[in-house]
CHARMM-style PDB file with segment names, atoms N, HN, CA, C and O in Angstrom:
ATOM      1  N   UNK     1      -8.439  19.561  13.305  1.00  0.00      PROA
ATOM      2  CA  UNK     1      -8.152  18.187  13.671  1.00  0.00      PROA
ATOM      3  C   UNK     1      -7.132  17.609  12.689  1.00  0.00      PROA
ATOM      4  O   UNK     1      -7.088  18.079  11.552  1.00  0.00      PROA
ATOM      5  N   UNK     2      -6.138  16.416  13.127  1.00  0.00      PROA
ATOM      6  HN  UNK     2      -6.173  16.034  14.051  1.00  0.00      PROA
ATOM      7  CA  UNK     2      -4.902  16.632  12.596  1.00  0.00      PROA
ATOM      8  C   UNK     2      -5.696  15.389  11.643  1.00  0.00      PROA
ATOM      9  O   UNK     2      -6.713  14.866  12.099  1.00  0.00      PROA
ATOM     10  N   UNK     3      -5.027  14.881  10.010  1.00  0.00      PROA
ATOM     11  HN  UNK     3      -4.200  15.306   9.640  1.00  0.00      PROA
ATOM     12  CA  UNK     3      -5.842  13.837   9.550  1.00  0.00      PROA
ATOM     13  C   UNK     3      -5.014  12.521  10.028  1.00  0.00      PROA
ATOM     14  O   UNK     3      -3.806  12.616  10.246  1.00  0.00      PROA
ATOM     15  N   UNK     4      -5.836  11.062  10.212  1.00  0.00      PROA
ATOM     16  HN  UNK     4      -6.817  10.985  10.036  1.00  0.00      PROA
ATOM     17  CA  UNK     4      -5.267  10.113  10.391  1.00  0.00      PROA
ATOM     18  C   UNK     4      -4.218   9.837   9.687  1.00  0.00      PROA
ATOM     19  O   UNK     4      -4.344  10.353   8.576  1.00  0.00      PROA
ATOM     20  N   UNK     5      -3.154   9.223   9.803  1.00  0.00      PROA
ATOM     21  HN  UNK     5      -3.051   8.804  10.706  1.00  0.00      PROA
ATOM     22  CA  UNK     5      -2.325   8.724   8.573  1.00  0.00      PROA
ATOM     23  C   UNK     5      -2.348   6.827   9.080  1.00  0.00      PROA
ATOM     24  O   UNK     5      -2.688   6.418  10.190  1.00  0.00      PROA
ATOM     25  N   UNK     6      -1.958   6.094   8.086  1.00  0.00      PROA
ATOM     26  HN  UNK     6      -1.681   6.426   7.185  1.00  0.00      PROA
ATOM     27  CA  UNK     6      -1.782   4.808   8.458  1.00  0.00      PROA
ATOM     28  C   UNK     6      -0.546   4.622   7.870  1.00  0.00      PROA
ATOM     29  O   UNK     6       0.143   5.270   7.082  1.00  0.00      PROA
ATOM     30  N   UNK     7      -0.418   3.322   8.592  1.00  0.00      PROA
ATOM     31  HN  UNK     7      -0.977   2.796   9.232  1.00  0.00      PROA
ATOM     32  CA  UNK     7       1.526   2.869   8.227  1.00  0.00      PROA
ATOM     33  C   UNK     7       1.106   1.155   7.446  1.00  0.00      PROA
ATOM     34  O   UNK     7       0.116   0.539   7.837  1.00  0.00      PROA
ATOM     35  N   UNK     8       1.788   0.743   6.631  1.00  0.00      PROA
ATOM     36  HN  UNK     8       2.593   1.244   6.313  1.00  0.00      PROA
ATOM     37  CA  UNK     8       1.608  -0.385   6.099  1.00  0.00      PROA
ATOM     38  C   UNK     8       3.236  -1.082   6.032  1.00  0.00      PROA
ATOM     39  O   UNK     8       4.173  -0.555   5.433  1.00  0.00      PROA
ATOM     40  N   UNK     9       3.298  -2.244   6.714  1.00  0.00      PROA
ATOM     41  HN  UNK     9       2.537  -2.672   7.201  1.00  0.00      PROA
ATOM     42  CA  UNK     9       4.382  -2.907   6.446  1.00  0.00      PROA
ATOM     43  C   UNK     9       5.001  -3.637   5.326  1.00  0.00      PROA
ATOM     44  O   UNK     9       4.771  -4.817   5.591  1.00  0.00      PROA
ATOM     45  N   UNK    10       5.616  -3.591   4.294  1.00  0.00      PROA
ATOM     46  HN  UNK    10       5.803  -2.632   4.079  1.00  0.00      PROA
ATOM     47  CA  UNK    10       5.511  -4.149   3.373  1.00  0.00      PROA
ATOM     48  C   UNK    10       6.906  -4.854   3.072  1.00  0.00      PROA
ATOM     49  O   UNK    10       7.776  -4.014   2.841  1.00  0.00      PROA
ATOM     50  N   UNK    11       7.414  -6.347   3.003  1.00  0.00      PROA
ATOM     51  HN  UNK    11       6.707  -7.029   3.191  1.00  0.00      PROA
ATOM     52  CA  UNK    11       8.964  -6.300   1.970  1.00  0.00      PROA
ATOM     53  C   UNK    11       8.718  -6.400   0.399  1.00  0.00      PROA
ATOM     54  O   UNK    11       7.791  -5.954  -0.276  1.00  0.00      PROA
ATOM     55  N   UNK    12       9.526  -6.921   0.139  1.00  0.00      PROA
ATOM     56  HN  UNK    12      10.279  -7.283   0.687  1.00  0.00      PROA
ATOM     57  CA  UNK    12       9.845  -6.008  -1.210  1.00  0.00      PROA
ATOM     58  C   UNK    12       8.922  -6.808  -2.546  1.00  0.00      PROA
ATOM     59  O   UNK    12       8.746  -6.528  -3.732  1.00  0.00      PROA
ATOM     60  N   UNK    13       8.510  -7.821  -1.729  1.00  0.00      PROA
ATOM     61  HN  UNK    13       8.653  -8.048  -0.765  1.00  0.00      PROA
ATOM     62  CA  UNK    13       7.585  -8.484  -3.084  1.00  0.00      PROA
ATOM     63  C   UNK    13       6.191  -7.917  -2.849  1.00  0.00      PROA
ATOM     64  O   UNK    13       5.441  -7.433  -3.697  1.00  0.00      PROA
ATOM     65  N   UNK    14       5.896  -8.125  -1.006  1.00  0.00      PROA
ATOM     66  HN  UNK    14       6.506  -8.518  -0.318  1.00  0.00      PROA
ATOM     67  CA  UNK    14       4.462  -7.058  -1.138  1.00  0.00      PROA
ATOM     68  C   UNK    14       4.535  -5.785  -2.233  1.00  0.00      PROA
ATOM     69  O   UNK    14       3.561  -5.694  -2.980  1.00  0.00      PROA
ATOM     70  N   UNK    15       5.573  -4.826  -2.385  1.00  0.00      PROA
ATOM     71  HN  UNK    15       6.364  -4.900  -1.778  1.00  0.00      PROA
ATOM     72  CA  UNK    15       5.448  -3.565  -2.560  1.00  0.00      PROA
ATOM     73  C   UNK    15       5.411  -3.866  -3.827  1.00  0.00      PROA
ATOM     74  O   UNK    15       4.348  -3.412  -4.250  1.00  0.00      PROA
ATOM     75  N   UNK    16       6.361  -4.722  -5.222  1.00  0.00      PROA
ATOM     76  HN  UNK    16       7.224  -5.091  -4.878  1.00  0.00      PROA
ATOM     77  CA  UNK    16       5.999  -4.917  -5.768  1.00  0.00      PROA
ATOM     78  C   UNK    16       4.702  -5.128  -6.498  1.00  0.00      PROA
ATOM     79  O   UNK    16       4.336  -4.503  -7.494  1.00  0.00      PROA
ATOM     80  N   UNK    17       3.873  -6.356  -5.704  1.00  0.00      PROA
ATOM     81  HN  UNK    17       4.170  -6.863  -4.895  1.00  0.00      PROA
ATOM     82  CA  UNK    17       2.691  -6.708  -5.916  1.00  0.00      PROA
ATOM     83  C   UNK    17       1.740  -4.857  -6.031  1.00  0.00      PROA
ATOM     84  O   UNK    17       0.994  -4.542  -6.958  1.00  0.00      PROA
ATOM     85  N   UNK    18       2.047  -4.067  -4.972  1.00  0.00      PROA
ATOM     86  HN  UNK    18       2.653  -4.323  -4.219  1.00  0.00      PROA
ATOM     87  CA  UNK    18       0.659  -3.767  -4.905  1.00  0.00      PROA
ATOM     88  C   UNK    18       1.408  -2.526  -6.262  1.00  0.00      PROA
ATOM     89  O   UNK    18       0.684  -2.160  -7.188  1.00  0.00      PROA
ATOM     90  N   UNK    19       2.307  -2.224  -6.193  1.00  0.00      PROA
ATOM     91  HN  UNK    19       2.896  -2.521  -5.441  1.00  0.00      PROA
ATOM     92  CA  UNK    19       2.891  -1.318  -7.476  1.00  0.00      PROA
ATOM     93  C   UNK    19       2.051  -1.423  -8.949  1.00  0.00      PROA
ATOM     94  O   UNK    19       1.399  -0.651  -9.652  1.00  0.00      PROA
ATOM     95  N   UNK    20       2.545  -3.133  -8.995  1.00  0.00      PROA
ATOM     96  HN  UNK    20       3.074  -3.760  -8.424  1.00  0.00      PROA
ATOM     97  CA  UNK    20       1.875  -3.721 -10.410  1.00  0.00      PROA
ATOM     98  C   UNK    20       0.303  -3.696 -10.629  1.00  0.00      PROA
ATOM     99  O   UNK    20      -0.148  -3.912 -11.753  1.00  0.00      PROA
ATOM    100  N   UNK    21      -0.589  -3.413  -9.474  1.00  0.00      PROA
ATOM    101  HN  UNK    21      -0.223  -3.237  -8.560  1.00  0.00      PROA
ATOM    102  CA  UNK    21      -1.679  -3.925  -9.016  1.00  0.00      PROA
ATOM    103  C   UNK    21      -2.286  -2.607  -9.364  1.00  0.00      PROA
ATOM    104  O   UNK    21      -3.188  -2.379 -10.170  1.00  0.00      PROA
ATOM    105  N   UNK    22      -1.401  -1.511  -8.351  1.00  0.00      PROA
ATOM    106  HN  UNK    22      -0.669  -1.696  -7.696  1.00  0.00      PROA
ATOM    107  CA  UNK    22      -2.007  -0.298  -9.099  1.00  0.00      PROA
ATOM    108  C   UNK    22      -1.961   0.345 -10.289  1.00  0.00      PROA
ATOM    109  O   UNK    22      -2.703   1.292 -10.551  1.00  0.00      PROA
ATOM    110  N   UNK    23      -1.051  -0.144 -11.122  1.00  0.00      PROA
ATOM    111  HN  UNK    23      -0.449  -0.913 -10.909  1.00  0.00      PROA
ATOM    112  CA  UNK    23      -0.469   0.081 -12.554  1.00  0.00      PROA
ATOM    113  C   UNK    23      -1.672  -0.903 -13.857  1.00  0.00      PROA
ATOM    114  O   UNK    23      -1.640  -0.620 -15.054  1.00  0.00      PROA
ATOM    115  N   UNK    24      -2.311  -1.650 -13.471  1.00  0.00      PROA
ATOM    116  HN  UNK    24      -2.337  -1.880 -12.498  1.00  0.00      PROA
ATOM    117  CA  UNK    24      -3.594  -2.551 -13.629  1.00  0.00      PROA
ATOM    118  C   UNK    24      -4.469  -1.786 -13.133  1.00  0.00      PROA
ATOM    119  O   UNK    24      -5.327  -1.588 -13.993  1.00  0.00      PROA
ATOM    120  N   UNK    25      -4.733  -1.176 -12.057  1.00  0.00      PROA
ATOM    121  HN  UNK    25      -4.036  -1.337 -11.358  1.00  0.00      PROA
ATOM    122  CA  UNK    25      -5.710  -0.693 -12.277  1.00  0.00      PROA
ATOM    123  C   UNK    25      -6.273   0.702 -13.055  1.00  0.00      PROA
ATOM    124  O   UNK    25      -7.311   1.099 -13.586  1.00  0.00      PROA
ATOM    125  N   UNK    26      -4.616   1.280 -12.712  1.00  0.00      PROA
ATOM    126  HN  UNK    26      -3.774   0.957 -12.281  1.00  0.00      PROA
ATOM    127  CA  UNK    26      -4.366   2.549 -13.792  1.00  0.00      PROA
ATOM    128  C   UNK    26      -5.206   1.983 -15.095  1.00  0.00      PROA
ATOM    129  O   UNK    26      -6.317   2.320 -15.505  1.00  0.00      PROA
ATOM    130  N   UNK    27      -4.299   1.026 -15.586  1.00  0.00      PROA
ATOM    131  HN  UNK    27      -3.397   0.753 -15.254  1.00  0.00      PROA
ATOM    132  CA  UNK    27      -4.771   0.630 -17.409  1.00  0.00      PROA
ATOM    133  C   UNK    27      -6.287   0.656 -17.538  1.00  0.00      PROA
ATOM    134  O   UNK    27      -6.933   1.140 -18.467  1.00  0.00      PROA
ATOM    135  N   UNK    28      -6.787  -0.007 -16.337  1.00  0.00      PROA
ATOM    136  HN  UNK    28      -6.263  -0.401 -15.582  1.00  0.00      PROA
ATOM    137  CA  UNK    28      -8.683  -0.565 -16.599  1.00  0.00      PROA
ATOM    138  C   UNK    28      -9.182   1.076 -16.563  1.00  0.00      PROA
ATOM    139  O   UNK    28     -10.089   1.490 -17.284  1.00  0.00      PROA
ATOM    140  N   UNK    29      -8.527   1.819 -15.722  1.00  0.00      PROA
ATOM    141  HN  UNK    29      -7.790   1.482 -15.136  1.00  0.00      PROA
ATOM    142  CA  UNK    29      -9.154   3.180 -15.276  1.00  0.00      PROA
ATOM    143  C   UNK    29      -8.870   3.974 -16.857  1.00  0.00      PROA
ATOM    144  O   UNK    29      -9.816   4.741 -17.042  1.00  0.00      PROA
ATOM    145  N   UNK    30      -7.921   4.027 -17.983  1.00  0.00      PROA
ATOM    146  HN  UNK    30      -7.153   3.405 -17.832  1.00  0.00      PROA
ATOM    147  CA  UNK    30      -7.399   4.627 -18.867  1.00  0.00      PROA
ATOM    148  C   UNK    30      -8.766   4.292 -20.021  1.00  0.00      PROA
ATOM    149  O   UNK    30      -9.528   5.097 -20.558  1.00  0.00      PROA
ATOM    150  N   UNK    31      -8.684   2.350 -20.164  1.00  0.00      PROA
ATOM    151  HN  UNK    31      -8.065   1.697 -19.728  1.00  0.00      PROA
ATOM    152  CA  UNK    31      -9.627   1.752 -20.914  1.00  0.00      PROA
ATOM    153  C   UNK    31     -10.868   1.877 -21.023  1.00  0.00      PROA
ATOM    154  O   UNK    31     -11.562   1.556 -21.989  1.00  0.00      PROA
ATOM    155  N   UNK    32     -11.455   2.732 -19.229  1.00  0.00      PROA
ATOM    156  HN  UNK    32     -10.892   2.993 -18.445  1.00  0.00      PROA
ATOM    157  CA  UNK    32     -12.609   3.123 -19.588  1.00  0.00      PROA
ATOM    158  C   UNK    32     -12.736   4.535 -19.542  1.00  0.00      PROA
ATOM    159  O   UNK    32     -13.766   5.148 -19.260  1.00  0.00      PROA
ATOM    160  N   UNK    33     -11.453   5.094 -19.884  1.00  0.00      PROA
ATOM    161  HN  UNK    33     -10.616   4.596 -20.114  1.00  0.00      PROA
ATOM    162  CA  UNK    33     -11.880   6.833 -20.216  1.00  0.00      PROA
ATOM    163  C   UNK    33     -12.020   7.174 -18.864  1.00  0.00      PROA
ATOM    164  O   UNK    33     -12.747   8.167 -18.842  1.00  0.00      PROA
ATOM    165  N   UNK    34     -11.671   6.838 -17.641  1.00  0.00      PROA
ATOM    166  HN  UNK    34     -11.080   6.032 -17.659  1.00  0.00      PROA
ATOM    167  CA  UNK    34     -11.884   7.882 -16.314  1.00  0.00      PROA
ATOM    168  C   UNK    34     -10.670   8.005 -16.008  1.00  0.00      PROA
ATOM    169  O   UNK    34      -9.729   7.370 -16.483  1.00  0.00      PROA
ATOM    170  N   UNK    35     -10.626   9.304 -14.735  1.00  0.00      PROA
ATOM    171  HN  UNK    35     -11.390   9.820 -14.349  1.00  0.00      PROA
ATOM    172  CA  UNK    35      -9.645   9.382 -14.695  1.00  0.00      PROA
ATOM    173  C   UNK    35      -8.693   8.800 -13.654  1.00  0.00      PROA
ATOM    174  O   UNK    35      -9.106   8.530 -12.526  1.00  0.00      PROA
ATOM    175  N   UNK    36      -7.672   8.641 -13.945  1.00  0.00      PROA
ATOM    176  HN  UNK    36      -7.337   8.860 -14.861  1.00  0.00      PROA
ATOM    177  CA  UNK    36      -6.193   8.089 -12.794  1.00  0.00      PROA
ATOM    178  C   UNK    36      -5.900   9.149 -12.199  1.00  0.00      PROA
ATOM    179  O   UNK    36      -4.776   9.136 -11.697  1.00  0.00      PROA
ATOM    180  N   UNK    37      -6.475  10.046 -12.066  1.00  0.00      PROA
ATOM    181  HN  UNK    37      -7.388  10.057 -12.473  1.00  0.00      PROA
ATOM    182  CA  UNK    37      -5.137  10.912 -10.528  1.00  0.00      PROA
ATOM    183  C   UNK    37      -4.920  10.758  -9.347  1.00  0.00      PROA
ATOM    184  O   UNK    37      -4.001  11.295  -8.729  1.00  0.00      PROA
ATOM    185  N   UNK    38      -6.026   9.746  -8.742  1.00  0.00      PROA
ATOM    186  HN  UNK    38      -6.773   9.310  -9.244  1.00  0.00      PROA
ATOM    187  CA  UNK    38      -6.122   9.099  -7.547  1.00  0.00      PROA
ATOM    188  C   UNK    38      -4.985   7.845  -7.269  1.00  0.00      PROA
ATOM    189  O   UNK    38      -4.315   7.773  -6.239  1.00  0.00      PROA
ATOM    190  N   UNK    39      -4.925   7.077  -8.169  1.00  0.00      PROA
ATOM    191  HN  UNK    39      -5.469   7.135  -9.006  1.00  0.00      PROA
ATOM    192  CA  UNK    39      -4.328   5.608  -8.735  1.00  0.00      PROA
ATOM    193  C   UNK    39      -2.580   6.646  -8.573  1.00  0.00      PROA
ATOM    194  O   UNK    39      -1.852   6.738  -7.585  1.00  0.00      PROA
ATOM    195  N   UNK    40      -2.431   7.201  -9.817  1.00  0.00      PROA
ATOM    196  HN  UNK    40      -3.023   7.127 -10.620  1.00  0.00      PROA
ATOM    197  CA  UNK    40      -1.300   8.424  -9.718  1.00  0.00      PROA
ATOM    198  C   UNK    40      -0.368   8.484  -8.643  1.00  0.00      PROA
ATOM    199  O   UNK    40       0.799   8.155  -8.432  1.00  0.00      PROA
ATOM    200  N   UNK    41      -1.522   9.144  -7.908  1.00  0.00      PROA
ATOM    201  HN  UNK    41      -2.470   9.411  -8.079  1.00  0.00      PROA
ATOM    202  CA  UNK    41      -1.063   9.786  -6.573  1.00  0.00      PROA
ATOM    203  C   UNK    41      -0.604   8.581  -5.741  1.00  0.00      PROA
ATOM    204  O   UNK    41       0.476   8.607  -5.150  1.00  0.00      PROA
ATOM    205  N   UNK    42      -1.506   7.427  -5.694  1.00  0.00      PROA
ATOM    206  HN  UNK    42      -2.383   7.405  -6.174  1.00  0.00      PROA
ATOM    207  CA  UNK    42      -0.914   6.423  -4.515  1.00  0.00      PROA
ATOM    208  C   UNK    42       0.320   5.700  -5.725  1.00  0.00      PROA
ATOM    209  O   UNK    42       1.496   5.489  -5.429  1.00  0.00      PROA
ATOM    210  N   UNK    43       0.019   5.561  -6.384  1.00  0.00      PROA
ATOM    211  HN  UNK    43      -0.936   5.732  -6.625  1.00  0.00      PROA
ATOM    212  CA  UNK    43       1.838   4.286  -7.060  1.00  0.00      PROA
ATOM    213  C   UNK    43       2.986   5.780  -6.447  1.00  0.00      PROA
ATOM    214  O   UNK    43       4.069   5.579  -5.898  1.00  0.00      PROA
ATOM    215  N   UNK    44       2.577   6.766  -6.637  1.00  0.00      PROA
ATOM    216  HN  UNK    44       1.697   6.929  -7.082  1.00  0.00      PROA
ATOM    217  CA  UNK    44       4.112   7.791  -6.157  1.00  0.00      PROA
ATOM    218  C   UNK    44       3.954   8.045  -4.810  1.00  0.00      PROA
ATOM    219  O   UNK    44       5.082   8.399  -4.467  1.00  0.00      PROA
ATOM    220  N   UNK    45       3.431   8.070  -4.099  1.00  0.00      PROA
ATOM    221  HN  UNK    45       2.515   7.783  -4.378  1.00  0.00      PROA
ATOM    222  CA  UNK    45       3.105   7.610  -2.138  1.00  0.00      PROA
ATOM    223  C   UNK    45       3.896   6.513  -2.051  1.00  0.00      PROA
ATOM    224  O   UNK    45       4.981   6.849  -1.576  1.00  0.00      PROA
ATOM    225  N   UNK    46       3.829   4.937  -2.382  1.00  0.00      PROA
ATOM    226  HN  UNK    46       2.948   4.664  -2.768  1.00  0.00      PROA
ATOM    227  CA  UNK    46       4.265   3.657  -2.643  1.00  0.00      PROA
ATOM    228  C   UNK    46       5.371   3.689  -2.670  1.00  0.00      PROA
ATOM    229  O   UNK    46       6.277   3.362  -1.903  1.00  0.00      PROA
ATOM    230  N   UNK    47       5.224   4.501  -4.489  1.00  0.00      PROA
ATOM    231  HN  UNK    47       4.489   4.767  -5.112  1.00  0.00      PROA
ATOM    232  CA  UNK    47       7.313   4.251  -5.280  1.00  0.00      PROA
ATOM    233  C   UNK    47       7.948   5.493  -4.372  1.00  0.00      PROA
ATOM    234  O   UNK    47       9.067   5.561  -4.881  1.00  0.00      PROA
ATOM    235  N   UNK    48       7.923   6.404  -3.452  1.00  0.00      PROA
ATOM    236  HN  UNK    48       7.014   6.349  -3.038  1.00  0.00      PROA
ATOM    237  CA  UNK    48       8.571   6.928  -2.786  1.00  0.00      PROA
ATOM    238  C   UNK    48       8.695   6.654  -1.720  1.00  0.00      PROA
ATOM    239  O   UNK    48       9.739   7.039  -1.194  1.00  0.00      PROA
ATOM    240  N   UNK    49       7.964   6.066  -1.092  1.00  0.00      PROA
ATOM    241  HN  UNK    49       7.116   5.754  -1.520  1.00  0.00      PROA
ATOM    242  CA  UNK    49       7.963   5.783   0.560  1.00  0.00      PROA
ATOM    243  C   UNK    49       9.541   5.210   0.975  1.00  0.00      PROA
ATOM    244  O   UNK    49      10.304   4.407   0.437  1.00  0.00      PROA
ATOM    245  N   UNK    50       9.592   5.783   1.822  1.00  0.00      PROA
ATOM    246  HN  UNK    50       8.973   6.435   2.259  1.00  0.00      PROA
ATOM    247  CA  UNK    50      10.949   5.559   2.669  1.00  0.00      PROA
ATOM    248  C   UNK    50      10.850   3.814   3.480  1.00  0.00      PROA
ATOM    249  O   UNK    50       9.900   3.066   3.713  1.00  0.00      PROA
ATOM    250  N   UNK    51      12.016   3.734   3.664  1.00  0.00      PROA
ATOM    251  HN  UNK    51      12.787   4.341   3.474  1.00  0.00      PROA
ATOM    252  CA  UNK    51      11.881   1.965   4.010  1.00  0.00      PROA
ATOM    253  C   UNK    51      12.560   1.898   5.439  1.00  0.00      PROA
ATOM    254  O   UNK    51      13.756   2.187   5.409  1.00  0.00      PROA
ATOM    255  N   UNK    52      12.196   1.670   6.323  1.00  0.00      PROA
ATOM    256  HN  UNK    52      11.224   1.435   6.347  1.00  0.00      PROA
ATOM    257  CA  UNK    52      12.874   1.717   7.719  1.00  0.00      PROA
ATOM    258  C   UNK    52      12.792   0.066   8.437  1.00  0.00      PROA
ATOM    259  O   UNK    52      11.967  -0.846   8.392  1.00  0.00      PROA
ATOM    260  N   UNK    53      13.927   0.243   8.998  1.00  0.00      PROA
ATOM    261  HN  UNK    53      14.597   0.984   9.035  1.00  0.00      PROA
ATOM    262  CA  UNK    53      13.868  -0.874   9.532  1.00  0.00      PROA
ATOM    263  C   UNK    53      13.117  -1.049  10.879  1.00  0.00      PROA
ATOM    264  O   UNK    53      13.336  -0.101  11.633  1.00  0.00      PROA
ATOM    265  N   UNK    54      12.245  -2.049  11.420  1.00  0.00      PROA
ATOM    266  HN  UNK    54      12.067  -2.819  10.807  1.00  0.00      PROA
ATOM    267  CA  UNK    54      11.540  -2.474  12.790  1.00  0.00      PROA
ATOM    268  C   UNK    54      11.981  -4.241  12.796  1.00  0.00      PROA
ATOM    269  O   UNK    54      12.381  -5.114  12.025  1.00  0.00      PROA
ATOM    270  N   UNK    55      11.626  -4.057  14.108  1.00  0.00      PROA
ATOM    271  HN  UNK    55      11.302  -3.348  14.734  1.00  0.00      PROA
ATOM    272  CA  UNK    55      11.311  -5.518  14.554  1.00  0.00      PROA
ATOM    273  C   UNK    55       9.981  -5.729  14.827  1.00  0.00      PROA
ATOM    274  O   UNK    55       9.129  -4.915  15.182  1.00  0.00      PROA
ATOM    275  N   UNK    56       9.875  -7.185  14.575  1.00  0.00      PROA
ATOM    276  HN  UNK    56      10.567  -7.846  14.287  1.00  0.00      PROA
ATOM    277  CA  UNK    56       8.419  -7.873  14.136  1.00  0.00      PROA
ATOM    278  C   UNK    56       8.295  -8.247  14.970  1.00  0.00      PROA
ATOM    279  O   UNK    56       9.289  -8.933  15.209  1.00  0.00      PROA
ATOM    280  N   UNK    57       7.178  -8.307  16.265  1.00  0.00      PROA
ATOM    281  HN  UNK    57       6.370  -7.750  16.071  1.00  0.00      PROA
ATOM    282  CA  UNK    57       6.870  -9.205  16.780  1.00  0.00      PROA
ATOM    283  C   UNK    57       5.207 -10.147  16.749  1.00  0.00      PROA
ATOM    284  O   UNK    57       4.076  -9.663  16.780  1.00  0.00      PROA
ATOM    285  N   UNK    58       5.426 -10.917  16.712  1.00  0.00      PROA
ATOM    286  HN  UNK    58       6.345 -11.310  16.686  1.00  0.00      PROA
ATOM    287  CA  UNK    58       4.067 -12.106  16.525  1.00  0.00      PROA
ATOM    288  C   UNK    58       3.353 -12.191  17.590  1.00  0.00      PROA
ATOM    289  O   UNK    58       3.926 -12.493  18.637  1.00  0.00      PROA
ATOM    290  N   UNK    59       2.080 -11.973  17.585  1.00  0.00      PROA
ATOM    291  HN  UNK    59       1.615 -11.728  16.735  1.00  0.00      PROA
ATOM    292  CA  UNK    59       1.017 -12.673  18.768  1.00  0.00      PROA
ATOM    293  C   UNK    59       0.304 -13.741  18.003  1.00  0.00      PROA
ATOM    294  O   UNK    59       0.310 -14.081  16.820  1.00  0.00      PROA
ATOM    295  N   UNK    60      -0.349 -14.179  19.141  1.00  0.00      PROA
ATOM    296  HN  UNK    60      -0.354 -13.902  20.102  1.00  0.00      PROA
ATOM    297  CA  UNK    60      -1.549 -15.052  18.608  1.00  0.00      PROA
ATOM    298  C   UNK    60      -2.444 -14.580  18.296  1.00  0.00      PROA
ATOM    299  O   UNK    60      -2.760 -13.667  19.058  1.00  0.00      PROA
ATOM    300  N   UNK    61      -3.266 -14.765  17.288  1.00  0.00      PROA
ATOM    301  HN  UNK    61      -3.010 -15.507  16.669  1.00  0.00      PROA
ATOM    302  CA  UNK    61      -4.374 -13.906  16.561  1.00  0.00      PROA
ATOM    303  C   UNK    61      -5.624 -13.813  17.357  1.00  0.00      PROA
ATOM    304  O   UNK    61      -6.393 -12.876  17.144  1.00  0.00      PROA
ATOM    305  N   UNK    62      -5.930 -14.845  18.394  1.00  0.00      PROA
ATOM    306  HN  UNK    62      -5.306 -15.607  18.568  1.00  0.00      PROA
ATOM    307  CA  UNK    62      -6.787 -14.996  19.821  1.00  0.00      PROA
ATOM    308  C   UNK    62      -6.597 -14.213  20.391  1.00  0.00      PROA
ATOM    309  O   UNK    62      -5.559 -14.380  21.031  1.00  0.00      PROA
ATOM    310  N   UNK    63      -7.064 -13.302  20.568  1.00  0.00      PROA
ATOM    311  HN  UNK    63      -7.907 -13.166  20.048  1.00  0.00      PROA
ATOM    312  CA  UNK    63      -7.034 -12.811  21.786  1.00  0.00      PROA
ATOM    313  C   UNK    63      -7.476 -13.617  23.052  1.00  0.00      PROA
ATOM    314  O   UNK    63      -7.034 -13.222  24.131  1.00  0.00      PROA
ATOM    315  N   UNK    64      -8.332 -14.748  23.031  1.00  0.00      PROA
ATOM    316  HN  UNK    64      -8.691 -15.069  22.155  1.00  0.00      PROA
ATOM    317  CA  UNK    64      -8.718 -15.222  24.456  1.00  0.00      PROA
ATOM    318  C   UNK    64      -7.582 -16.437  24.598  1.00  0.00      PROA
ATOM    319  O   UNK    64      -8.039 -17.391  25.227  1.00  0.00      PROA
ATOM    320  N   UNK    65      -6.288 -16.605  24.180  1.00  0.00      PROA
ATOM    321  HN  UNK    65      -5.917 -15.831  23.669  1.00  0.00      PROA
ATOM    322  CA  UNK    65      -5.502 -17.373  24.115  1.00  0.00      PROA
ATOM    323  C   UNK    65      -4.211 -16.663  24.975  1.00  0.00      PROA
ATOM    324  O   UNK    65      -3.158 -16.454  24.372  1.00  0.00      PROA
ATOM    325  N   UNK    66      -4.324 -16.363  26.178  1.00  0.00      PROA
ATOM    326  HN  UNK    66      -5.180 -16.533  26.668  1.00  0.00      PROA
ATOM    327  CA  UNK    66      -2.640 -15.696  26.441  1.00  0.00      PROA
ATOM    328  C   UNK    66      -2.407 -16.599  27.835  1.00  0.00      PROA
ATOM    329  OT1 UNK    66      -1.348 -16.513  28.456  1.00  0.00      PROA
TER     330      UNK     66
END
């Protein structure tokens, strides 16, 4: 069975944010002696991910609203 993958939309301050976020959690993970290879692995998933362009489109968050 093939594994799920998910897609996350992000511009450039999201990606920021979650960069710094995981780099914080790296430190707390260092401070208590466990290990980061998990943390690791996703900031270089993140800091490599390719950036493509889409168009956005908006619904209403209702579904019983159309």
């Amino acid at each position: 069975m093939k594994e799920k993958q998910y897609f996350v939309a992000l511009d450039d301050f999201e990606h920021g944010v979650v960069i710094r976020s995981l780099n914080d959690e790296k430190s707390e993970l260092k401070h208590e002696g466990k290990s980061t290879d998990a943390v690791d692995e996703l900031i270089i998933k993140i800091g490599h991910a390719p950036s493509k362009r889409f168009r956005v489109v908006e619904r209403n968050s209702r579904h019983d609203e159309r």
